[in-house]
N, C-alpha and C positions, 0 to 999 in steps of 0.2 A: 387484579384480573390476569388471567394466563394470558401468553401470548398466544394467536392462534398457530400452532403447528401441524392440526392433522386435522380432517372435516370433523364440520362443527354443524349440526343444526340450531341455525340462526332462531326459530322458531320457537326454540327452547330457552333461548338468551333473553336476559332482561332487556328492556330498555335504556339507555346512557341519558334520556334527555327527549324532546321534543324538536321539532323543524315545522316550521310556520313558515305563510308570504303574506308579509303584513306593510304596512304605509309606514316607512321608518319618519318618526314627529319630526326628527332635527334637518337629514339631509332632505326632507320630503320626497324619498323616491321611493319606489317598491322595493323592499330588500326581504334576506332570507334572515329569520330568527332563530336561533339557535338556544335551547336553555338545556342545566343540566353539568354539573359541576366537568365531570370526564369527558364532553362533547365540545365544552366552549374551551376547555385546555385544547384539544386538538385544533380545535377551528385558529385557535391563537397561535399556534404555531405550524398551520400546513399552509395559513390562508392572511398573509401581511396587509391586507387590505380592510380587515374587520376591523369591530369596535366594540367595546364592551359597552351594554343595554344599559337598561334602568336599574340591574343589580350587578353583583359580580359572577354572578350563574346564568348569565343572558350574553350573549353574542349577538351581533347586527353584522350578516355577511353582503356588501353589495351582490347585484343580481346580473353576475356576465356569464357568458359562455362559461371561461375556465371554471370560475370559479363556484358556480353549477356541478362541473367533473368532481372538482374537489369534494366539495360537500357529498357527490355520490360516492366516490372512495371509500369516506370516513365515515358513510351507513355503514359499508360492507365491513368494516371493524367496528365500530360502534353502532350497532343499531339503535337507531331514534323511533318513538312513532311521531308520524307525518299526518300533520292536522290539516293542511293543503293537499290532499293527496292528488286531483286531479291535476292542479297548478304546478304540481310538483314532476306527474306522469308527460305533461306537456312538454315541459324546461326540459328533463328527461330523455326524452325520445328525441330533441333536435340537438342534445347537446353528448351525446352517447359516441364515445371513445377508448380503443383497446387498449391507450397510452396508460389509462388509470385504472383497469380494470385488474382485479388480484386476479389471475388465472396463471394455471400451470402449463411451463413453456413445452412443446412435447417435440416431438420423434425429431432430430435434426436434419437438415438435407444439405445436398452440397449446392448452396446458393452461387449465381454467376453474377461479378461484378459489374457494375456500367462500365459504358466505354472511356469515361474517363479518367477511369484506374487504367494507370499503364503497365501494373507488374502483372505476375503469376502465379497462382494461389497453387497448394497444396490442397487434399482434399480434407484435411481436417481443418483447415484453415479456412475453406470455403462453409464447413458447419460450424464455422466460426463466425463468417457472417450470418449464415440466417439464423443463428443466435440472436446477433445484436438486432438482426431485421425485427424478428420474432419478438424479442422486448423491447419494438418500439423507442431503441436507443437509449433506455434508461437500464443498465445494466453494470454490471464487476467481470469483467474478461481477467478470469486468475489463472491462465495458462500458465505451466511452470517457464519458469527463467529460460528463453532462446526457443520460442515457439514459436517467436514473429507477430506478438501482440499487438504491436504498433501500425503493421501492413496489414492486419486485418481490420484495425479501427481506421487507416487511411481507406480501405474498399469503402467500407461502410456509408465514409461521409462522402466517399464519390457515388453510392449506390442510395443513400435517402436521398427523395425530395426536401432541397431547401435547405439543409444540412450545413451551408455557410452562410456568414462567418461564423469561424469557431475557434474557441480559446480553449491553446492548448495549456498548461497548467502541469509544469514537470521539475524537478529537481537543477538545478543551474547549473550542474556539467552535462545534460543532457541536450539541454534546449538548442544547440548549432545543426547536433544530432537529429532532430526533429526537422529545423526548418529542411537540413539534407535529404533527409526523407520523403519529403514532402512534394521536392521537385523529383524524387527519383520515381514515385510512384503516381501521382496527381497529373490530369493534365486542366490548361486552364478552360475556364468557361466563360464563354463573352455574357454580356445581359440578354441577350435573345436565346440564348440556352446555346450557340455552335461551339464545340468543343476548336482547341488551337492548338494542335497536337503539338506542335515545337515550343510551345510558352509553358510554362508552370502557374500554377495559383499565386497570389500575391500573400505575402507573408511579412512580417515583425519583429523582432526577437525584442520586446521589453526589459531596458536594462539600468531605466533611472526613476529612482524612489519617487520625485520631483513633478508634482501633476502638473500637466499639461494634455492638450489636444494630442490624440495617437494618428488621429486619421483614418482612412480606410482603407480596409486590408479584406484578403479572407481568410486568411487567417493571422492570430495574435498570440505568441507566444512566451510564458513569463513566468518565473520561477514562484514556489510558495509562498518565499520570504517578503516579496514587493507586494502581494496581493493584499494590502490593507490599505496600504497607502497610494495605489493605484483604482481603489476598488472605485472612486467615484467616476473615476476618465473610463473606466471598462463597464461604468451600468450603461453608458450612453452608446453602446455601439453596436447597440439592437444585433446581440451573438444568438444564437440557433442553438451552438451546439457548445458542451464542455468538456474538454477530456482530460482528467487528472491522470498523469503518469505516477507512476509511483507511489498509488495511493494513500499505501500504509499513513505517508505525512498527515493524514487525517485522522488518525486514528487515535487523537484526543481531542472531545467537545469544547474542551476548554482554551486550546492557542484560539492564536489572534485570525492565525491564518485559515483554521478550520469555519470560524466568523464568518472570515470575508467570500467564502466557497458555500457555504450555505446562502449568505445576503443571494449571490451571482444568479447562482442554484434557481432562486423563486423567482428570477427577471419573468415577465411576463413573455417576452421573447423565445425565451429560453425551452426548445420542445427535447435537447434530447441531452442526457447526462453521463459519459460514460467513467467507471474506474477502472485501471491497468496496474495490476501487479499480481505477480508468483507469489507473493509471500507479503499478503495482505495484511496478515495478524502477526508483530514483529513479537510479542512478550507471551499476552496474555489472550484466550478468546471470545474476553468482551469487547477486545478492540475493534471487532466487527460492526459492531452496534450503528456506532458513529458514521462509518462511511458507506453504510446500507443507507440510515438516513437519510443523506444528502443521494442516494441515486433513487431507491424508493421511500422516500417519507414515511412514515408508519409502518414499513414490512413488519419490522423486529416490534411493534408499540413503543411504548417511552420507554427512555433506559430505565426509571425505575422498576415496571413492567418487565423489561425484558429480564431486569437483574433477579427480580422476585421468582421468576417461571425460569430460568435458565441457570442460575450460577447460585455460589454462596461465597462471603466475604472471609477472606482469608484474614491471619494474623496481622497482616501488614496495610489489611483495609482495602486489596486490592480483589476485583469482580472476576474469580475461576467459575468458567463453566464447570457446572455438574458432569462427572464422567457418564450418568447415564443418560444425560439430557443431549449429549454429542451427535451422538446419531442423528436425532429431530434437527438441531440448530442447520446440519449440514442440506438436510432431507429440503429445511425449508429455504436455504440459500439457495442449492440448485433446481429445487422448483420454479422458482419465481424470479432469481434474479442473478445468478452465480453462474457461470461457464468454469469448469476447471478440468484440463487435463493435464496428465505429466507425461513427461520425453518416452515416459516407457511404454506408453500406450498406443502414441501416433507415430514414432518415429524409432520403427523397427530395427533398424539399420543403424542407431546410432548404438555405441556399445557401451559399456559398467561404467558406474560410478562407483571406485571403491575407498574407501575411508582407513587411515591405520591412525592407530594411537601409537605415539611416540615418546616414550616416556627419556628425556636426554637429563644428562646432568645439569646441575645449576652449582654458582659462586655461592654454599652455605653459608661461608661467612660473610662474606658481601651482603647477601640480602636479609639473615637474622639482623645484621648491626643496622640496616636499613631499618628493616621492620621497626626496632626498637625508637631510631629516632620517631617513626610516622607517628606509632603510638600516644610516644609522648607528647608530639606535640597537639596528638586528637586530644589526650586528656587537658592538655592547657587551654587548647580551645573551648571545649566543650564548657571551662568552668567557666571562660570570661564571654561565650553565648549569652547574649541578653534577650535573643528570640528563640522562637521553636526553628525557625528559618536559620537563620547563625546558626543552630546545632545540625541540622539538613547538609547546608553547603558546608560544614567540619569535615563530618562524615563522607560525603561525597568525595572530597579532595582526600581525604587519607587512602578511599579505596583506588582511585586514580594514581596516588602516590604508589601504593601495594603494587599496581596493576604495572605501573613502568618499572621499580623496583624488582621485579620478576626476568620484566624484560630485557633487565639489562646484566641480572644472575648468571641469564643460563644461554645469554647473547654467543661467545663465543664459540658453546657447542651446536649453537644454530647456524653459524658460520659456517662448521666443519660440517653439518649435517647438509647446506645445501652445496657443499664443494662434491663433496661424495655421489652426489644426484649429477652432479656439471660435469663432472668427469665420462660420463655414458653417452656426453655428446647429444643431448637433451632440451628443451627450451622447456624453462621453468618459470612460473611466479611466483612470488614471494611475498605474503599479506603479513603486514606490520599493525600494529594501532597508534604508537604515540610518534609522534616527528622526532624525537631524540632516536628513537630506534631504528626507524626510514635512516634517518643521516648515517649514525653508527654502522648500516648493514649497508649502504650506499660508497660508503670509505672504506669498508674493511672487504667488499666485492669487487673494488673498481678495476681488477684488473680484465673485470668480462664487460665491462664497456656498458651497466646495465641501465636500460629504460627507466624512468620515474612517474609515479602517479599519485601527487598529492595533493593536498586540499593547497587551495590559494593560485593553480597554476590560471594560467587564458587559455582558452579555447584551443587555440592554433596550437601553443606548447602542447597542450595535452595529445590533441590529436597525433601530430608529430613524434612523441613519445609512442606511441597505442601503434602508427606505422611501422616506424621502426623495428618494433617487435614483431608485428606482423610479415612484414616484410625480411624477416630473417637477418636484418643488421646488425641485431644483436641477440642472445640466446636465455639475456634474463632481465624478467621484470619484476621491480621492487613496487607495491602500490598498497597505499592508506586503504583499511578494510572500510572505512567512510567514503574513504575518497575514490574507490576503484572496484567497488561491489555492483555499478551500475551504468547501463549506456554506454558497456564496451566489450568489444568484443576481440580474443585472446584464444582463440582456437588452435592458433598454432602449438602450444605448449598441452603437455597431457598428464605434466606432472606441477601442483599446486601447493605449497608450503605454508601453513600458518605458523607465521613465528610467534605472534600473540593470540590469544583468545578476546571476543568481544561478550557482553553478556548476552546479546539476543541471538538466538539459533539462526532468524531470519539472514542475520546478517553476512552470517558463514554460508548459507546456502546461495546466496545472492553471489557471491566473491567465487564458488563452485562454479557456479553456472556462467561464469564468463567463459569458461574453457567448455564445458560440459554442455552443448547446445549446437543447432542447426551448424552443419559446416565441420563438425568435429567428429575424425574417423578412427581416434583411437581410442582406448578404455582412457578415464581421467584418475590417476592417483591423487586423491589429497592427503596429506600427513597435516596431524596434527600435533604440537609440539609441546610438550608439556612436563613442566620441568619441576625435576625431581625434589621435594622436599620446599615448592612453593605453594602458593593457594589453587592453581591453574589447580588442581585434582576439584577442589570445590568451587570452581567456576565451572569446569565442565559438568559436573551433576548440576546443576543448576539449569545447565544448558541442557540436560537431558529432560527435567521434568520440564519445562517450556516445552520441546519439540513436541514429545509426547502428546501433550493438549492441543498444540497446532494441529500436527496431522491426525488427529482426531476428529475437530471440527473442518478441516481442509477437506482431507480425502479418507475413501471406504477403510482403507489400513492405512496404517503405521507406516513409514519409513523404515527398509529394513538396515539396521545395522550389523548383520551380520557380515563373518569374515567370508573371505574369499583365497582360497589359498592360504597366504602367510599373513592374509589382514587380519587384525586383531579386533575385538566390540572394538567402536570407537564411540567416543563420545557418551557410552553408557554402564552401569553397572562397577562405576570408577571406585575403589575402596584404598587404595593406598595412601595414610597420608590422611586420608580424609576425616578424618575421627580427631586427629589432634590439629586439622586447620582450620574446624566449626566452632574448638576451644580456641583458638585464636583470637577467632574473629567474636565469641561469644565475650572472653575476659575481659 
C-alpha cells in the first residue's frame, strides 16, 4: 500500500477491514471490533489496550474516549466499512478531536506566550509557537542548530493547558542545561492556577539506573540511556507532556531506548509529544520514519509501507530514500508534522558559514606500517570469527583503528596548522574524534592554556571549561566531536578546526553550529583537515553522498558548498586519492 503523500480520494480506496459495536463474550462489555488482516495490525500497535478476537484477523478495542479518536485516525488511513454506523456517528461526534485529525498545518502567525513564560521571543520564534500550538503539541521542531528550539518548546508548555508535568528526555551533557533553562524561562504555577513570579517550576535531573519512587515534580529530566530502566517509576507519574531533545537518538526502532519512548508515548496521560533537533536524519532518510512514529503514529504508515512507497535497499541492506520520492517525503513532513527553518532565513543579520577543505600532509610511513598491521590483524580475525557478529565487531575495530591511525599520521601538521590560525590572535576550536588525539593535541597546545570537552567529564567541569572560553580566559578549545556537538554554546570563536572526520555529516554540522548560531557576529570559518595520502579523501565522499540525501528530505535545496573567495568545494567532488583508497579498503 503507498503511503499517503498527496490527496487521495478515499472513495476510491478499498476497504482494510470492517468496524462493528458488538457485546465483547469474555470481558462482557460493549467494545469496538475490528476485522481485517491491515486494520487489526494497526489497531495492535496504535492502541495497547486491544485484544485479539476469535481469529488472528479480528481485534476487540475497549470502548473509551481515546480510544474512539484512535480508531477515527486509523479510518482516515485505512478505511474500514462501518457496520454500526449510527453507533459509531454518536461515539464520533462526542469524541471528535484536532489532536488526531491528519490536516495540514497552514499560514503561521506570530503567537504570544502566557504570562508565565518570562523570556522574549523573536518573531520566528513566536511562529514557532503557534506551530507547536497549531499541532496540538505532537510535533518535530527541526530548526537548524542555535534557533532556540528549546525557549520555544519552554513558551509552549507555559502557553498549553495542562502541559505539566513533563519529561524532558535529552542527551546526558545537556540535561543541567535544561533544568537552567527552565528556571530562566518558566515561572511557577501554584494549584489554583496564580502564577509566583519569583519561584521557578519544580524540576529533577534523573541520574540513577536504580528504581525507586521520583516523587513529584513538574518537571522530570533524564537522559536516553536510563529510559529502560527507569521506565516503570516514570509510567506512574501521570506526565502530560514529552519532549525528546536530540531526537535523532531515536532514530532506530530497534534500541532499547527507542522501546521505552514509545511504551511512555501511549501513557494514557500522555496528550502532547514533542521532537527537537537540526539534524534529525544523522546517516540515512529513513531514519525519519521512526521518530515521526512516536510524535504521529501512522503519518509515514508502517516502515514496511513506508519503505516499499518511499526508498529502495541499497547493497548494504540499508533503506535510501528514492531521489524522486524527496520532494513528497519532505512535502509530507512539513505539512503535518515538521517545522524546519535555517539561520538563513530568519536570522538576517547573522553572517556565512564558510567551509575549506584542507588538504595537509600526513607521516606515510607511519600510517602505511599502520595500515599494514590493522589489515592483518582484520585478516586473523576475520578467519578465527565464529559468527556473522565477530566478523561485524572485526571490521568495525579495524576502521576505528584506520580512523586514529590517520589521526595520528597527519597530528603534527594539525598542530602547525592550528598555530598559524592562533597567531591572528583569534579564538578557535578544535574537533577531535578519538581521546588519544584530545590528549595528543591537549599536550603538544598547552602553551595557550586551552579549554577541554570530553566525554566522561561532570557537569560543573564541563560548564567551567564552556566559561572559560566564553569568557575570554582562554583563546582555544579542544572538544570530542561526540562529546561537544551539542548543548553548547561557543560563539565567541569564528574560526572551527576539524582535526578528524566523523562518518555522519550530521555530526559535523552539529560541532558548526556551536559557533555558527544566535549571538554570533562574525562569518564562521570551518576547515576541514584531511590528510594527504590517508582514507579521510573516502571518508569525505562518503560524507558527501549522506548530506546530499539529508538535505533533500530536510530542506527545498541543497546545502551550498560552494567557495567563497579562497574557499575551496569542501566536503564534495573529493577525487584525490580516492581511487586507490576504495582499493584499499576493497582488498
Amino acid at each position: 500500500m503507498k503511503v499517503i503523500t498527496e490527496p487521495v480520494d478515499l472513495s476510491k480506496v478499498k476497504n482494510f477491514g470492517t468496524l462493528e459495536y458488538v457485546l465483547d463474550k469474555y470481558s462482557r462489555t460493549w467494545s469496538w471490533k475490528v476485522t481485517g488482516t491491515r486494520a487489526v495490525t494497526m489497531v495492535s500497535r496504535l492502541i495497547p489496550q486491544s485484544w485479539y478476537g476469535e481469529g488472528p484477523n479480528e481485534a476487540i478495542i475497549p470502548d473509551s474516549h481515546q480510544n474512539v479518536q484512535q480508531i477515527q485516525w486509523i479510518l482516515e488511513r485505512y478505511p474500514m466499512e462501518i457496520l454500526s454506523k449510527s453507533t459509531w456517528h454518536r461515539k464520533i461526534s462526542k469524541s471528535s478531536t484536532p489532536q488526531i485529525k491528519l490536516k495540514k498545518i497552514e499560514k503561521l502567525s506570530k503567537a504570544t506566550p502566557s504570562k508565565q513564560f518570562r523570556g522574549k521571543l523573536y518573531n520566528f520564534q513566536k511562529e514557532g509557537l503557534d506551530f507547536l500550538l497549531k499541532s496540538s503539541g505532537n510535533a518535530l521542531l527541526a530548526d537548524e542548530m542555535g534557533l532556540g528550539k528549546t525557549v520555544q518548546t519552554l513558551a509552549y508548555l507555559a502557553t498549553e493547558k495542562q502541559a505539566l508535568p513533563a519529561l524532558v528526555i535529552a542527551p546526558l551533557v545537556t540535561l543541567r542545561n535544561w533544568q537552567r533553562e527552565i528556571g530562566n524561562f518558566m515561572k511557577k504555577k501554584s494549584r489554583n492556577g496564580r502564577l509566583m513570579g519569583r519561584e521557578v517550576p519544580s524540576s529533577t535531573v534523573i541520574r540513577k539506573g536504580k528504581s525507586q519512587e521520583i516523587g513529584k515534580f513538574d518537571f522530570y529530566i533524564i537522559n536516553y540511556e536510563l529510559l529502560e530502566k527507569r521506565l516503570a517509576d516514570l509510567s506512574q507519574l501521570n506526565i502530560r507532556s514529552i519532549i525528546c531533545d536530540e531526537v535523532q537518538n531515536l532514530r532506530s526502532k530497534s534500541t532499547k531506548k527507542y522501546a521505552a519512548v514509545k511504551k511512555l508515548a501511549a501513557l494514557d496521560s500522555v496528550k502532547y509529544r514533542i521532537g527537537l533537533s537540526g539534524t534529525p536524519i544523522y546517516n540515512r532518510g529513513s531514519e525519519i520514519w521512526p521518530i515521526v512514529d512516536i510524535l504521529r503514529p501512522g503519518l509515514l504508515g508502517s516502515f514496511k509501507e513506508f519503505c516499499e512507497y518511499f526508498c529502495y535497499v541499497n547493497d548494504k541492506g540499508k533503506a535510501i530514500v528514492l531521489e524522486n520520492k524527496r520532494e513528497s517525503l519532505r512535502s509530507e513532513l512539513c505539512n503535518h508534522v515538521m517545522l524546519r527553518r535555517k539561520k538563513s532565513d530568519v536570522l538576517k543579520e547573522l553572517k556565512d558559514k564558510v567551509r575549506y577543505k584542507e588538504v595537509i600532509d600526513s607521516d606515510s610511513t607511519y600510517y602505511n606500517k599502520e595500515l599494514d598491521k590493522i589489515w592483518k590483524k582484520l585478516e586473523e580475525e576475520q578467519k578465527q570469527a565464529e559468527t556473522e557478529f565477530d566478523k561485524s565487531a572485526s571490521y568495525h575495530r579495524a576502521i576505528q583503528s584506520e580512523r586514529q591511525a590517520a589521526g595520528v599520521a597527519k597530528l603534527p601538521h594539525v598542530i602547525n596548522f592550528v598555530k598559524n590560525i592562533m597567531e591572528i590572535d583569534e579564538s578557535v576550536v578544535v574537533f577531535c574524534h578519538h581521546r588519544a588525539i584530545h590528549d595528543l593535541l591537549h599536550k603538544s597546545l598547552s602553551e595557550y592554556n586551552p579549554a577541554s570537552i570530553i566525554g566522561g567529564q561532570s557537569d560543573n567541569l564541563r560548564q567551567l571549561q564552556i566559561d572559560m572560553f566564553q569568557e575570554g580566559k582562554t583563546k582555544l578549545m579542544i572538544a570530542g566531536l561526540r562529546a561537544g556537538n551539542v548543548g553548547i554554546n561557543l560563539t565567541r570563536a569564528k574560526y572551527v578546526i576539524f582535526a578528524e572526520l566523523d562518518w555522519s555529516p550530521a555530526i559535523h554540522r552539529q560541532a558548526e553550529d556551536r559557533l555558527h548560531r544566535m549571538g554570533q557576529k562574525n562569518t564562521v570559518f570551518a576547515y576541514y583537515l584531511i590528510g594527504n595520502g590517508t582514507l579521510d579523501d573516502h571518508v569525505a565522499k562518503i560524507l558527501v553522498d549522506k548530506s546530499y540525501e539529508i538535505d533533500s528530505v530536510m530542506d527545498t535545496v541543497s546545502e551550498s558548498f560552494e567557495n567563497k573567495e579562497k574557499a575551496e568545494l569542501i566536503l564534495a567532488q573529493i577525487q584525490d586519492k580516492l581511487n586507490s583508497a576504495q582499493q584499499i579498503v576493497t582488498n
